[in-house]
ROFI-75359 format. One record per residue: residue number from 1; residue in three letters; x, y, z of N, C-alpha, C in turn. Coordinates in steps of 0.05 Angstrom, whole numbers, plus 5000, padded with zeros to 4 digits. Example, Ala and Ser with C-alpha at 12.3 -4.5 7.8 and 13.67 -1.06 7.14 Angstrom:
BEGIN
(1; Ala; (5264; 4886; 5156); (5246; 4910; 5156); (5264; 4934; 5156))
(2; Ser; (5257; 4955; 5142); (5273; 4979; 5143); (5258; 5001; 5157))
END
This chain:
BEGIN
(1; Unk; (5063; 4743; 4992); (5059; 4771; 4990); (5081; 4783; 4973))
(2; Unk; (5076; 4802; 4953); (5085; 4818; 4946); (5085; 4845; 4943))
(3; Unk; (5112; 4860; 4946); (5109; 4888; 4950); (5130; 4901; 4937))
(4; Unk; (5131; 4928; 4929); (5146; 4937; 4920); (5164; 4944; 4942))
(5; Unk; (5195; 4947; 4933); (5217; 4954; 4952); (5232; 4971; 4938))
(6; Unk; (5247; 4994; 4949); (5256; 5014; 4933); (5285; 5017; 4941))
(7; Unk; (5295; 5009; 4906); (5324; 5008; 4915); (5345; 5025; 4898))
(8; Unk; (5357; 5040; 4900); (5377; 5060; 4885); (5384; 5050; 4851))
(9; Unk; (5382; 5070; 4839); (5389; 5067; 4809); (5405; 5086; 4811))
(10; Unk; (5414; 5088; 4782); (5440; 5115; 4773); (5420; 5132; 4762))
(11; Unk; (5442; 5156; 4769); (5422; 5187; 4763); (5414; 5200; 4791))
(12; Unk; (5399; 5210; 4779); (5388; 5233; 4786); (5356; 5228; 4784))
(13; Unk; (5343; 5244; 4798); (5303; 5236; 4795); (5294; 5269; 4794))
(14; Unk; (5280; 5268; 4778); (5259; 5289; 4789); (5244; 5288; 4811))
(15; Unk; (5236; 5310; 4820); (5226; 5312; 4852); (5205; 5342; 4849))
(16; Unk; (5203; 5347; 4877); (5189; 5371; 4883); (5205; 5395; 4900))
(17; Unk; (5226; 5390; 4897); (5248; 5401; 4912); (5253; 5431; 4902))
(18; Unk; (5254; 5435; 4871); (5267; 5453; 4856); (5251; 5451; 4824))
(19; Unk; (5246; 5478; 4819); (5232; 5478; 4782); (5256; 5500; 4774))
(20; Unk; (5254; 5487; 4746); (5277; 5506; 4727); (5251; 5505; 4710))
(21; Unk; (5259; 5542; 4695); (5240; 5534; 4670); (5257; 5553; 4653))
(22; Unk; (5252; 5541; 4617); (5257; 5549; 4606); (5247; 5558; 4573))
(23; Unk; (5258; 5582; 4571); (5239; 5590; 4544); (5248; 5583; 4524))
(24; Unk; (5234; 5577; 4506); (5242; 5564; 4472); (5221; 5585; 4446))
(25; Unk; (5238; 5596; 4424); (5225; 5597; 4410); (5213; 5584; 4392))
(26; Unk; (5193; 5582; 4387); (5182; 5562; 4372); (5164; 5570; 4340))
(27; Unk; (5169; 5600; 4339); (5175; 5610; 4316); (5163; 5644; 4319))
(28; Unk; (5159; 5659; 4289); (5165; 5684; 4300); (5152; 5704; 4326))
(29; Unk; (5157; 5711; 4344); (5139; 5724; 4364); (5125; 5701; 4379))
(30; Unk; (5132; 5671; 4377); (5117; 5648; 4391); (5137; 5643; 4408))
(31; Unk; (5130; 5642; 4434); (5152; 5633; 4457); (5138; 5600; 4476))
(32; Unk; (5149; 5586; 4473); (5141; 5563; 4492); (5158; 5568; 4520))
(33; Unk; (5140; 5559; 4540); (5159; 5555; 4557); (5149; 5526; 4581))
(34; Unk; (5168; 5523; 4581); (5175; 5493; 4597); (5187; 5491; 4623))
(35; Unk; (5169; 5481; 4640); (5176; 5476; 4666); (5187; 5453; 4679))
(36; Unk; (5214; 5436; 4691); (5226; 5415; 4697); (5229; 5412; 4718))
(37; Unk; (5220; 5393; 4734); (5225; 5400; 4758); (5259; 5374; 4767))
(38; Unk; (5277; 5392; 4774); (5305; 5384; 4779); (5320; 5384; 4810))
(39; Unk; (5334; 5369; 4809); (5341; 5371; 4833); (5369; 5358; 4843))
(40; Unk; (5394; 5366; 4839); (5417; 5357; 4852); (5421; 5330; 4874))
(41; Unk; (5400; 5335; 4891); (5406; 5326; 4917); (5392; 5302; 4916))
(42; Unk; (5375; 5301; 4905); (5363; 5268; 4908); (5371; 5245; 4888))
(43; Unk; (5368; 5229; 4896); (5390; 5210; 4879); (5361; 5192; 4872))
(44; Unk; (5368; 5180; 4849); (5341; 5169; 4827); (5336; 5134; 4837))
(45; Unk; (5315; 5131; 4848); (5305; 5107; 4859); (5294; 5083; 4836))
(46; Unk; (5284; 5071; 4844); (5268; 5042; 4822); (5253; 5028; 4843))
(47; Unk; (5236; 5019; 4832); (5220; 4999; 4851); (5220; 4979; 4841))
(48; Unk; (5231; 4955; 4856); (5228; 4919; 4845); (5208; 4915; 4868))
(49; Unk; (5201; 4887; 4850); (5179; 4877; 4867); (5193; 4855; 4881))
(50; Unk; (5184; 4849; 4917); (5205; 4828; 4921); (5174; 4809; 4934))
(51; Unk; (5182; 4789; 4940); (5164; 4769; 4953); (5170; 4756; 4978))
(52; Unk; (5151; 4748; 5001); (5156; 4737; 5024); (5130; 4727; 5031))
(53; Unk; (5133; 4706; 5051); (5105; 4696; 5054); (5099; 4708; 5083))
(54; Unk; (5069; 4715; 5093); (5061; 4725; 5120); (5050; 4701; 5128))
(55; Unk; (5045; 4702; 5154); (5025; 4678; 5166); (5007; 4702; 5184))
(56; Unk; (4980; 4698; 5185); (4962; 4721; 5197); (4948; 4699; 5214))
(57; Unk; (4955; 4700; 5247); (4945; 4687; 5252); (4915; 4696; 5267))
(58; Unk; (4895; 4677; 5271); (4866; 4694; 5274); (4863; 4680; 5296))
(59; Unk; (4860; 4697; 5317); (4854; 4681; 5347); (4827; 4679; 5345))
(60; Unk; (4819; 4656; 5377); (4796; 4652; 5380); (4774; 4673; 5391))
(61; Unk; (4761; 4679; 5383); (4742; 4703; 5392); (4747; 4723; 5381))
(62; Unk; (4768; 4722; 5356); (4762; 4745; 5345); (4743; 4759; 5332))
(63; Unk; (4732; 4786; 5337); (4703; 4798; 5326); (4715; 4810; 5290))
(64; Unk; (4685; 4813; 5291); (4689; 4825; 5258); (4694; 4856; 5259))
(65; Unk; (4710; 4858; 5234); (4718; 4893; 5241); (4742; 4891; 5259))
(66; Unk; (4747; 4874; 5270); (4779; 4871; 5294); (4799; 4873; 5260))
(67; Unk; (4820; 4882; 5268); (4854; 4895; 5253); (4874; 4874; 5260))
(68; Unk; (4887; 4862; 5244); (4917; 4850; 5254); (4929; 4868; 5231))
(69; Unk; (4956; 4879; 5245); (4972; 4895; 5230); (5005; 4888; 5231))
(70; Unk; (5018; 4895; 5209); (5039; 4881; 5210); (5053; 4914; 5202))
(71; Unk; (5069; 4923; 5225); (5086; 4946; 5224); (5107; 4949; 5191))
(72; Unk; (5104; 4966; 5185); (5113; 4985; 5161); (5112; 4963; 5145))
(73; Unk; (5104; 4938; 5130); (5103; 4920; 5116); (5078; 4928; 5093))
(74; Unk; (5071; 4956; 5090); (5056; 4965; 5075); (5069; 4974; 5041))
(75; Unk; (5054; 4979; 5027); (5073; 4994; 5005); (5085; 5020; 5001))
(76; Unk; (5118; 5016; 5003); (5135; 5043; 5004); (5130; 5065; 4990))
(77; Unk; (5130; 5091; 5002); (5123; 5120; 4979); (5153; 5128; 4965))
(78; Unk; (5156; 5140; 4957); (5181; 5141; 4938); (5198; 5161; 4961))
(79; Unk; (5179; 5177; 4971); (5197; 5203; 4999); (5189; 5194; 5024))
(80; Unk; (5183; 5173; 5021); (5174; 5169; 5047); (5176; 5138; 5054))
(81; Unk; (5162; 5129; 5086); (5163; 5104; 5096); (5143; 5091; 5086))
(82; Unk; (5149; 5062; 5090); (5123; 5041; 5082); (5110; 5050; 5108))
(83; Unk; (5077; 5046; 5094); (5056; 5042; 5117); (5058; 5015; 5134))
(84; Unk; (5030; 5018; 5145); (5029; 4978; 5160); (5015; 4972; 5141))
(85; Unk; (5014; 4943; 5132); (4994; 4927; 5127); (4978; 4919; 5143))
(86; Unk; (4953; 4924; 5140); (4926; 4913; 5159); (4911; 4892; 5149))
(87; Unk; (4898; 4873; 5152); (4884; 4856; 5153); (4854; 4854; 5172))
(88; Unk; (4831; 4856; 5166); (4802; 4864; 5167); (4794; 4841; 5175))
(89; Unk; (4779; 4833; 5198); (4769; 4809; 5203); (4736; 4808; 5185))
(90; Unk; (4732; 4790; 5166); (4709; 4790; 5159); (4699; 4763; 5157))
(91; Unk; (4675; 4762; 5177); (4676; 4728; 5173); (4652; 4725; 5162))
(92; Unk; (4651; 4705; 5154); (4634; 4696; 5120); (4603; 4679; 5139))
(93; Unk; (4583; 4681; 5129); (4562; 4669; 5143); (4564; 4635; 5136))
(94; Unk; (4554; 4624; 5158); (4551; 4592; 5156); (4523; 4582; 5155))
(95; Unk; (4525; 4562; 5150); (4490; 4541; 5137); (4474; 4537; 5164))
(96; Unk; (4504; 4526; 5186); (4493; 4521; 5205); (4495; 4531; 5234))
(97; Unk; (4517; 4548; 5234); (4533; 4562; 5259); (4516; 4596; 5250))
(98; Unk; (4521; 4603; 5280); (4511; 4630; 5275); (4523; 4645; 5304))
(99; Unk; (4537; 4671; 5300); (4544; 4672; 5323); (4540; 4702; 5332))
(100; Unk; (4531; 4702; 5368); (4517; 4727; 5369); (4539; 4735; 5395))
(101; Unk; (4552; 4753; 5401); (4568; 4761; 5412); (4594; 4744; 5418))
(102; Unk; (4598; 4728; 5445); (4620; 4703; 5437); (4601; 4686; 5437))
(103; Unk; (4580; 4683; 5437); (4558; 4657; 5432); (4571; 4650; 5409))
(104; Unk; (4561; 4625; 5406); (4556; 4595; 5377); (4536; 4583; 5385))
(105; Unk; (4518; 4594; 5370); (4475; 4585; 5370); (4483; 4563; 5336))
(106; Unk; (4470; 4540; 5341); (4463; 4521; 5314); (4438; 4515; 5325))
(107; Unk; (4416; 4512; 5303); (4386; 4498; 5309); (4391; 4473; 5289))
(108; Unk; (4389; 4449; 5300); (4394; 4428; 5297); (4365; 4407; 5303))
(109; Unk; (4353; 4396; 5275); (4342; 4372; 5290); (4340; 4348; 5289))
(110; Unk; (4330; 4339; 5301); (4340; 4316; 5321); (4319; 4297; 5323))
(111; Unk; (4324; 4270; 5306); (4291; 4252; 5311); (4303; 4240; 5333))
(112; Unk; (4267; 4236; 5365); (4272; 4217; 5380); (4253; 4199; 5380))
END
């Protein structure tokens, strides 16, 4: 698995904290103006990507639609916490197994 992890750079970041704007002439009676959004207080992040391996283990009787979740191991927001990672039980149909609540039905035949 890989995820991004967010770890301090130099500077400063833009945010949503604070807008400065400012006017520019841009020739006679033409005014531009420009909006930045700035901010003292937050200090400027980066995201590397780091790697680790999970093991998901799948018990017996697990139904489809059942969740295994692995607390905040989701991908980090830049102001915020990592989510969970979830994992979706979806189980794939067979040739010869078929299964109807915790039943396991196979029709099998059989020369006697």
């Amino acid at each position: 698995r890989e995820k991004n992890v967010i770890k301090p750079a130099p500077g400063k970041r833009s945010c949503n904290c604070r807008n400065e704007v400012y006017h520019r002439q841009i020739g006679p009676g033409m005014y531009q103006q420009i909006t930045e959004q700035v901010c003292d207080k937050c200090q400027n992040v980066k995201f590397e990507r780091e790697g680790y391996s999970l093991t998901v283990e799948i018990e017996k009787g697990m139904k489809d639609g059942q969740e295994i979740s692995f607390y905040e191991d989701g991908e980090p927001k830049i102001d915020g916490e990592a989510g969970d990672l979830k994992f979706r039980i979806c189980r794939a149909p067979h040739d010869v197994f078929k299964r109807e609540g915790n039943d396991l039905h196979a029709s099998i035949n059989i020369t006697l």
